[in-house]
DOKOLTOR-736693 format. One record per residue (C-alpha): residue in one letter; x, y, z. Coordinates in steps of 0.25 Angstrom, whole numbers, plus 2048, in hexadecimal, padded with zeros to 3 digits. Example, Ala and Ser with C-alpha at 12.3 -4.5 7.8 and 13.67 -1.06 7.14 Angstrom:
a8317EE81F
s8377FC81D
// end
This chain:
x800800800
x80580C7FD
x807816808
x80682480B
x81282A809
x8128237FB
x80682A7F8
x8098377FB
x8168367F4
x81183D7E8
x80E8487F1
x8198497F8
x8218487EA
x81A8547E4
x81C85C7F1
x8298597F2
x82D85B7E4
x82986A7E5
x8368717ED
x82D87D7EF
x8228757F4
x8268697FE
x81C866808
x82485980E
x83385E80B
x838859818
x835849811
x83F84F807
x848856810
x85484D80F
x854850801
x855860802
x863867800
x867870808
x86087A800
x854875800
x85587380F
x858881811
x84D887809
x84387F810
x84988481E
x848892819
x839892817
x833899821
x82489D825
x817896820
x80A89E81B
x7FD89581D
x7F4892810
x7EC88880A
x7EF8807FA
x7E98857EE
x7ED87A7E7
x7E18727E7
x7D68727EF
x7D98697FB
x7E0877801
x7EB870809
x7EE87A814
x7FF87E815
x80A889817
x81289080C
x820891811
x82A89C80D
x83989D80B
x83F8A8812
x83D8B1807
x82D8B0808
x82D8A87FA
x82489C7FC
x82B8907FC
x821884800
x81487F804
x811875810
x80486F818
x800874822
x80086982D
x7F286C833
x7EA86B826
x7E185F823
x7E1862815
x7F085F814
x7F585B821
x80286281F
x80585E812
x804863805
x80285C7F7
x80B85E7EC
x8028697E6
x8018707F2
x8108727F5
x8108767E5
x8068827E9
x81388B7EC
x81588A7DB
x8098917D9
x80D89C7E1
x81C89D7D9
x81689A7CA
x81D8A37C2
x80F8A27B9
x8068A77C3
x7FC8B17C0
x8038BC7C5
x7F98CA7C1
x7EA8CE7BC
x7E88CA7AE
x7DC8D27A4
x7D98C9797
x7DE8D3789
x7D88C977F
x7CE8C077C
x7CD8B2787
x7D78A9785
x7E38B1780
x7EA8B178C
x7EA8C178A
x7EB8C9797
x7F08D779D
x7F58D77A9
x7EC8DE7B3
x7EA8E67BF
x7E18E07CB
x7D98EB7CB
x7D78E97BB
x7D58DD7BD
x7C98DE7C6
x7C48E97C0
x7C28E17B2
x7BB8D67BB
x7B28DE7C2
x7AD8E67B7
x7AA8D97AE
x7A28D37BB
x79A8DF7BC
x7968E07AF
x7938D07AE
x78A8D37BB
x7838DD7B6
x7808D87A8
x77E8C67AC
x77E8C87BA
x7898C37C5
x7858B57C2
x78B8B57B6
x79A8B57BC
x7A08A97C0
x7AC8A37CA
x7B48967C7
x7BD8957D3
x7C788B7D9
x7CE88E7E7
x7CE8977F2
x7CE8A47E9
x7C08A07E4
x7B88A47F2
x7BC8B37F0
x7B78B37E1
x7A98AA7E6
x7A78B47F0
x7A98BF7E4
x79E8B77DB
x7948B57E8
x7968C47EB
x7928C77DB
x7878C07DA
x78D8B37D4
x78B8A57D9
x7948A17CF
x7A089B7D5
x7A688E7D0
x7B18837D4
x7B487A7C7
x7B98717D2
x7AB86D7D4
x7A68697C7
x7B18667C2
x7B785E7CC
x7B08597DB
x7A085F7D8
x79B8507D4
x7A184B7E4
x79A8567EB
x78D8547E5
x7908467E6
x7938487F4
x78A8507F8
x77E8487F2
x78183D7FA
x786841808
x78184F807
x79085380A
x79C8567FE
x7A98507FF
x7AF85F802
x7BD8637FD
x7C785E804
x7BF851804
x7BA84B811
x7C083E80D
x7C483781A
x7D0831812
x7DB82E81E
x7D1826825
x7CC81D818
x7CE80F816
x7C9810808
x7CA81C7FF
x7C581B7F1
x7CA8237E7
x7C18247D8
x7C882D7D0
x7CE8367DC
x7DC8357DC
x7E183A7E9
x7F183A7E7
x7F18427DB
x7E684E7DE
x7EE84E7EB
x7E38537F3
x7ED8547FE
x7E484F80B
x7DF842802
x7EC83F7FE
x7F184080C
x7E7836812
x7E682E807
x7F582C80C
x7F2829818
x7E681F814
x7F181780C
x7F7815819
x7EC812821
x7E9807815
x7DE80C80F
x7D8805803
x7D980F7F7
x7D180C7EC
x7D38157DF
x7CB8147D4
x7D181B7C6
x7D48187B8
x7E081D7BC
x7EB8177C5
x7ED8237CD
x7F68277DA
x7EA8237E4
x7E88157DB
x7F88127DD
x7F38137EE
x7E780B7ED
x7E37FD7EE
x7D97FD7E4
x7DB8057D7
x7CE8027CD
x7D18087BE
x7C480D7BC
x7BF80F7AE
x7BD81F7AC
x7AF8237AF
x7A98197B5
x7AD81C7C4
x79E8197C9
x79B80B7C5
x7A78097CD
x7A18127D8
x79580A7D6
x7987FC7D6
x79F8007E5
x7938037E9
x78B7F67E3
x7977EE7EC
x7957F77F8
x7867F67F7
x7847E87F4
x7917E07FC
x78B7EA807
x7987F180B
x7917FD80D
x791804819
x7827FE81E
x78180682A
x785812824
x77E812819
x76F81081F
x77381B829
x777825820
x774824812
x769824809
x76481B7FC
x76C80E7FF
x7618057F8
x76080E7EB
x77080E7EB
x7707FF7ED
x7667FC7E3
x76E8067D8
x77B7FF7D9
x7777F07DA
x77B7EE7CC
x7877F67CD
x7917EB7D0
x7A17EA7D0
x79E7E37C1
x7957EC7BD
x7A07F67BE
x7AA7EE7B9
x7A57F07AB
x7A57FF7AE
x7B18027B5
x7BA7F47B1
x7BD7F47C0
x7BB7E67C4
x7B07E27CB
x7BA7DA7D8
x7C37E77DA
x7B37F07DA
x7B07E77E5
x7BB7E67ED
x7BF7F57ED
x7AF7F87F1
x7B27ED7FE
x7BF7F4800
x7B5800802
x7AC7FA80B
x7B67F4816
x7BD803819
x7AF809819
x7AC81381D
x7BB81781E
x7B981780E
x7BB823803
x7B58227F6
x7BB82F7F2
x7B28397EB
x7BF83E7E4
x7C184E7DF
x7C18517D1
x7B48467CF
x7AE84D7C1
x7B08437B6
x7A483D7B0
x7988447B1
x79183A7BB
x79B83F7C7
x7918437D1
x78C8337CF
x79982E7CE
x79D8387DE
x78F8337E2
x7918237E2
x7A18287E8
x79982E7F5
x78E8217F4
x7988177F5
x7A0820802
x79181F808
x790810806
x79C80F80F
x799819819
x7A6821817
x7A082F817
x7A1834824
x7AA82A829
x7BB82982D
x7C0824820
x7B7829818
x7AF835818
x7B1841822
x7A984E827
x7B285A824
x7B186682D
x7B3874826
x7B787F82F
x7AD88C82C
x7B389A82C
x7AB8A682D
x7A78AC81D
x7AA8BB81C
x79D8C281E
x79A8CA813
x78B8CC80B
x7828C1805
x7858BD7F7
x77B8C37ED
x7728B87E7
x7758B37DA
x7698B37CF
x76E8A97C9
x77689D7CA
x77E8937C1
x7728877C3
x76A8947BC
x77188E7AE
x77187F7B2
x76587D7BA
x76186F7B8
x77286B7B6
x7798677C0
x76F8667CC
x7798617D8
x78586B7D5
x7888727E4
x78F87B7DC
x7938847D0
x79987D7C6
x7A48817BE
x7A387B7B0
x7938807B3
x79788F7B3
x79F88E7A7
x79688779E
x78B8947A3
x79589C79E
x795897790
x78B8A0789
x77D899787
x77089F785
x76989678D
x77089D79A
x76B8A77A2
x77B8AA7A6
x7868A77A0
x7928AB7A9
x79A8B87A5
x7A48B77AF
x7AE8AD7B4
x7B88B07C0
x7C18A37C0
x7C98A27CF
x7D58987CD
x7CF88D7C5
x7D388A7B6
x7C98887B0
x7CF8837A1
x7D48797AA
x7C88767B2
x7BC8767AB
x7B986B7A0
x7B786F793
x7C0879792
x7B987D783
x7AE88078B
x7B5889797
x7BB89178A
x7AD893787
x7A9898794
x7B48A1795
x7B38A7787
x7A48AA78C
x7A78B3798
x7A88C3799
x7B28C17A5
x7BB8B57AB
x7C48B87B5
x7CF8AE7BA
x7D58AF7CA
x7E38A67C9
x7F28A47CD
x7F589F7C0
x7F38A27B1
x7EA8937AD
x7E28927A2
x7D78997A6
x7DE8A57A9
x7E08A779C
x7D18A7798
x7CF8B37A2
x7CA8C17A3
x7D38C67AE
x7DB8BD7B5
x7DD8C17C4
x7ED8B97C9
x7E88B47DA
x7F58B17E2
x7F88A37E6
x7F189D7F3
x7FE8A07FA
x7FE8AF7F9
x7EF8B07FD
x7E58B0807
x7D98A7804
x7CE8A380E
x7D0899819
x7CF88A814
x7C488281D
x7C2875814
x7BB86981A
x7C585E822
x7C485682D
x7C5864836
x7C286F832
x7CF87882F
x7D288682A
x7DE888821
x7E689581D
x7E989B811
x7F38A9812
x7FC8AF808
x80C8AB809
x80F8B37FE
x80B8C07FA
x8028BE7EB
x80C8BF7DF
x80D8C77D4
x7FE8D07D5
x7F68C37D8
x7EA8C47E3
x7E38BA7EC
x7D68B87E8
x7D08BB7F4
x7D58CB7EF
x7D08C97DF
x7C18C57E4
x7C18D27EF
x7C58DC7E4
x7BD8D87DA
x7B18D87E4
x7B58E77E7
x7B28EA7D7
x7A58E17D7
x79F8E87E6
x7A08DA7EC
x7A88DF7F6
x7A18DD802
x7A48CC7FF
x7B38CE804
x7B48D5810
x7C18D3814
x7CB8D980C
x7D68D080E
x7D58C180E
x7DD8C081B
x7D38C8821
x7C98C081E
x7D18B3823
x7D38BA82F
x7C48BE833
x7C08B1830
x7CB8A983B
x7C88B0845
x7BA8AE843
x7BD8A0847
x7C88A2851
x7D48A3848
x7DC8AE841
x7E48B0834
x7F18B183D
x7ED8A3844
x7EA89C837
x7F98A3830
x80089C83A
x7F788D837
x7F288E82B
x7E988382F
x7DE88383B
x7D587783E
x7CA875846
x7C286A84D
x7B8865848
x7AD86A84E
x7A485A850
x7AD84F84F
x7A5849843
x7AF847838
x7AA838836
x79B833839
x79982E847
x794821849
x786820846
x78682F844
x77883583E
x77D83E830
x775844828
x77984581C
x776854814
x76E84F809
x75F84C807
x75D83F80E
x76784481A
x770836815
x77983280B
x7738317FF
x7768257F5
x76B8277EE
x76C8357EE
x75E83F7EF
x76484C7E9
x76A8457DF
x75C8407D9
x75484E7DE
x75E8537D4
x75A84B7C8
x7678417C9
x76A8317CD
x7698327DB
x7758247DA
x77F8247D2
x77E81F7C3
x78A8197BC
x78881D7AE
x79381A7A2
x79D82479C
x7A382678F
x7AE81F78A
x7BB823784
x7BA823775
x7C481A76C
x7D381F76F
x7CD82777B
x7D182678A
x7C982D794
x7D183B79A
x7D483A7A9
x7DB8457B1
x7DE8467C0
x7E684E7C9
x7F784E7CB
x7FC84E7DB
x80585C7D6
x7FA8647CF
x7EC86A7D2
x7E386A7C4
x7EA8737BA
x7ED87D7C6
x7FB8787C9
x8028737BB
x8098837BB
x80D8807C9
x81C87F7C9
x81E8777D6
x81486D7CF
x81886E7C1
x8248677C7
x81D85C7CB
x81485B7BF
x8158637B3
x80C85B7A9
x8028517A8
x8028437A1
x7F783A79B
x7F682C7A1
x7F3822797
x7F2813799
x7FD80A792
x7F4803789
x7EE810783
x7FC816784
x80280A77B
x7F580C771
x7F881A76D
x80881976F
x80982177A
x814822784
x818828790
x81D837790
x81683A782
x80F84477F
x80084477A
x7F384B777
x7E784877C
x7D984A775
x7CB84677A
x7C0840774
x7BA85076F
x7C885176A
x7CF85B772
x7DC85A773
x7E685D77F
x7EB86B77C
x7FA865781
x800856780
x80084E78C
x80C845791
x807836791
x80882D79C
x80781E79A
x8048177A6
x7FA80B7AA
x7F48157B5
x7E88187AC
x7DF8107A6
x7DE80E797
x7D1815794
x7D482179B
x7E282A79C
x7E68337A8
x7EB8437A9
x7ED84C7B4
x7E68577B2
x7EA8687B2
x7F68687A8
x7F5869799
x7F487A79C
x7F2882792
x7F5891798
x801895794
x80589F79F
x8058907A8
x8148907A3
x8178827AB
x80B8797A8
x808880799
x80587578E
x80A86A799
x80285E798
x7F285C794
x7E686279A
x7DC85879E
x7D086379D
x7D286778F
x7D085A78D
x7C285A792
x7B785E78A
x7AE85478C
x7A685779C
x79D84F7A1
x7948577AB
x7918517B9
x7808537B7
x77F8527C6
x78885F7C9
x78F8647BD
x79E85C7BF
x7A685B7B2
x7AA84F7AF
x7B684F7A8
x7BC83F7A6
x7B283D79B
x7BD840790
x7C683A788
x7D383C781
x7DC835777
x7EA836773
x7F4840768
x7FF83B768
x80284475C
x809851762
x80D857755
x81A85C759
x811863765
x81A86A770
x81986477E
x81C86C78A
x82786A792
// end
């Protein structure tokens, strides 16, 4: 079995690969000249804040050499999120800070969208062109009409901004384009969602199942950390993936799935749980709803039945279902992160949250666990005015269990059509790359080409930057102020986030941009404190803490205030959804005009010569955000394609050469991609990381360096239930033909 500190090895690697990042440098310390020893001894002093490199916001210190340069990054000790340690991505983070590409001053557009045509600008310019466009598109299509796509902490200031206006339009393409489908899932069933970080109990699991979630290479920092810590215990890991990833190198059971057809699998689990009655019995009268209708939809659901969909034999279906069964309930069926890929996700999420009902792990050590939020006091300031109207004015019968706005939603309402009573005229766009993110980039071009105004907050010049109006540069995370991080754990915790630097070049915190351009709106009144620290400060001593304590500690917890992070023993739950239990067969579901049970239905197949297009995540980078990094260009500068040796030997390909790939509406990858041949994917199917393949020139590390999954993507199968984009339902060949093409190097 392998053990912990082989697991985290790739972690460990990454961060020890980066001089200016090393969290663990005393494991390497025998290794250091003199030199490098003596640098380390001059770092002196440590300012409190909280990674913006992904979401799991792993609390830490940036350390200083004597010169007050930033040097490195390191945990902070007392965080749950990272207990102490940092992944490779986040002792990267002091790259984004030195990137010699960074945005660095207000940019105004000269020419028409696309030409990558700007003057520098003044701030004062800058927010002067903006607020005169959003008062004109007020008056004349009403607030409404403008709309934010945000990722990260700067997106409350600019949500408050669009509240103040008038706009309820405020979208996170992290929801339906990535975990929407689980937490409608989620929330259908147990009336709860799986929050973010996820309230997986995994250092207590005896089973943790893993169907397309690859923890060890999105290196969601906590996971990876108890994960670790499982393997010791001797967990059973069961990993189900076409392709033979880093969790499936760990596990005891690694089940190559034929793409797309993840819930006859889910199924048949639940026809062996069900019918060997491995279920938890008293669990499941006490707390749940619709046994019998569950029981009598999967009967003929069995282990062969699935064998013809999935090609995993029906023996290892059953034994990895018992294998459940005997840890329950300290048994994770994990829901996963980025869970939109064929259009029948929320079904697919639902039968994940079904079969972690059957065994009685929700609420339970090993399994599921209640996470405590601390609540801080909201600056008072006036009551938002109410919207006339809202996104679900255009889709009123689409989409019916979305919580929340969606993302690819706003954009098709901006593309002009009569039909609409609004079409948006106004996009502001807060650190997300939207080229990157959103499928169907043809029609994001459409969009974009359709607006009067579209501004774009960032540290760096991506894609989308390019497409903008006015582009306002924000500082890295480590030269700002953001608000406190209170996200769910085991206890509830505060986290801060304070400048260690002062903001490069003319960039600005967006905490400042969304104040100033309330000033020029008369929205004023929404941000009462001038400076954020102000803010931060009120707000701790409110609940007996100060900014002075919390620069000293950078993290504060707090009891919990019921010891209830497990279900007692025969404990009376109610559940918040309309039955008051856990719905199998799911009431909100059917109100809505939906199966109330999941339904397997059969996807489409690759054509002839065509393999189906999977993508995933690399320990080192964070979506397209980090490929410029220099820390993490190091570790990884380009992407490869993973093909199978008996497809590879077909089309005469090799190992290191460089390709094209196409898909089936015949768009091609805009640059060539290395191949990797390698039995760790299955033949029908071929594998790339995605966020490279960057086609924004200014991006002087990562330009033209591999292929770019989403340009690749044209084909989207809508989540009916909420919206979700499914994105693996395309497929790609090969060109091998580069025609003396130029590769970069």
């Amino acid at each position: 079995m392998t053990t912990r500190r082989q697991f985290i090895r790739i972690s460990a690697m990454g961060a020890g690969a980066v001089m200016a990042g090393v969290t663990g440098y005393k494991l390497f310390a025998s290794g250091l000249t003199d030199g490098q020893k003596a640098t380390l001894a001059a770092l002196t002093g440590r300012t409190p804040t909280y990674c913006e490199v992904c979401f799991w916001k792993c609390a830490g210190w940036v350390h200083k050499d004597e010169k007050g340069d930033i040097k490195k990054i390191t945990g902070n000790s007392e965080d749950q999120n990272c207990n102490g340690r940092f992944c490779p991505r986040g002792t990267g983070g002091v790259g984004m800070y030195h990137d010699d590409d960074r945005l660095r001053k207000p940019l105004i557009r000269t020419e028409e969208r696309g030409k990558q045509s700007f003057r520098e600008a003044t701030w004062e310019e800058a927010f002067d062109y903006i607020a005169e466009k959003i008062k004109v598109i007020s008056a004349e299509h009403g607030p409404e009409c403008i709309a934010l796509f945000t990722h990260g902490s700067g997106g409350k200031y600019f949500s408050t901004l669009l509240k103040a206006l008038g706009s309820p339009h405020i979208a996170a393409p992290s929801y339906a384009q990535c975990r929407g489908p689980r937490e409608v899932a989620f929330q259908a069933t147990f009336g709860e969602t799986i929050e973010s970080p996820e309230r997986t109990d995994i250092r207590d699991t005896k089973c943790l199942v893993l169907i397309g979630s690859h923890i060890g290479e999105n290196m969601h920092n906590g996971q990876v950390q108890e994960m670790s810590d499982a393997i010791d215990k001797g967990a059973t890991i069961i990993t189900v993936d076409p392709r033979y990833s880093t969790a499936a190198g760990k596990s005891k059971y690694w089940l190559p799935i034929k793409p797309a057809t993840d819930l006859a699998l889910l199924l048949a689990w639940i026809n062996v749980i069900i019918a060997e009655e491995l279920y938890d019995k008293a669990y499941v009268e006490k707390y749940t709803y619709g046994f019998e209708y569950l029981r009598d939809h999967v009967k003929n659901m069995t282990p062969e039945w699935a064998y013809g969909i999935t090609t995993i034999d029906p023996t290892v279906i059953r034994e990895t279902a018992r294998e459940m069964a005997n840890a329950a309930p300290a048994v994770i069926v994990h829901p996963g992160r980025h869970v939109t890929w064929y259009g029948d996700d929320t079904q697919r999420l639902r039968a994940v949250a079904i079969l972690n009902a059957l065994l009685g792990s929700w609420g339970r050590r090993g399994g599921f666990y209640r996470p405590e939020t601390f609540e801080l006091p909201e600056v008072k300031h006036p009551p938002f005015p109410t919207p006339k109207r809202s996104w679900r004015t255009e889709f009123p019968d689409m989409y019916k269990m979305a919580d929340t706005v969606l993302a690819n939603g706003l954009c098709d309402a901006t593309i002009p059509d009569p039909s609409r009573h609004c079409q948006f005229q106004a996009w502001i766009v807060n650190g997300t790359n939207l080229i990157e993110t959103l499928p169907n980039q043809e029609n994001t071009m459409k969009a974009i080409q359709a607006l009067q105004l579209l501004v774009v907050i960032d540290t760096m010049p991506m894609e989308i930057t390019g497409w903008a109006d006015v582009v306002l540069p924000e500082c890295t995370y480590l030269e700002r102020y953001d608000d406190l991080r209170t996200g769910p754990h085991r206890k509830p915790q505060i986290a801060l986030r304070a400048p260690a630097a002062e903001p490069a070049y003319e960039t600005k915190p967006a905490f400042w941009m969304a104040r100033e351009l309330a000033k020029r709106l008369g929205v004023i009144e929404y941000f009462p404190f001038e400076k954020m620290e102000d803010q931060l400060d009120w707000q701790l001593k409110q609940v007996g803490s100060s900014l002075e304590e919390m620069m000293k500690i950078g993290v504060k917890t707090f009891d919990r205030p019921y010891d209830d992070l497990y279900f007692a023993p025969d404990e009376d739950v109610e559940f918040y959804t309309p039955t008051g239990k856990i719905e199998l067969y799911s009431t909100t579901m059917e109100e809505a005009g939906y199966d109330p049970m999941p339904k397997y239905t059969m996807h489409e197949e690759p054509p002839a010569g065509f393999y189906r297009l999977n993508y995933g995540r690399a320990p080192m980078h964070t979506f397209s955000r980090t490929s410029n990094n220099p820390n993490l260009t190091d570790l990884m500068a380009e992407n490869s394609v993973w093909v199978n040796p008996r497809v590879a030997k077909e089309w005469g390909l090799s190992t290191g050469q460089y390709i094209h790939l196409m898909n089936q509406d015949g768009k091609r990858s805009e640059f060539p991609i290395k191949v990797r041949v390698t039995e760790r994917i299955r033949w029908d199917s071929v594998y790339m990381v995605h966020g490279f393949g960057h086609d924004q020139k200014k991006l002087r590390r990562c330009y033209g360096k591999g292929a770019s999954d989403t340009n690749l993507i044209t084909k989207v199968l809508v989540d009916p239930i909420m919206g979700g984009t499914g994105m693996r339902g395309n497929f790609v060949t090969f060109i091998t033909d580069l025609g003396g093409e130029e590769v970069a190097s």
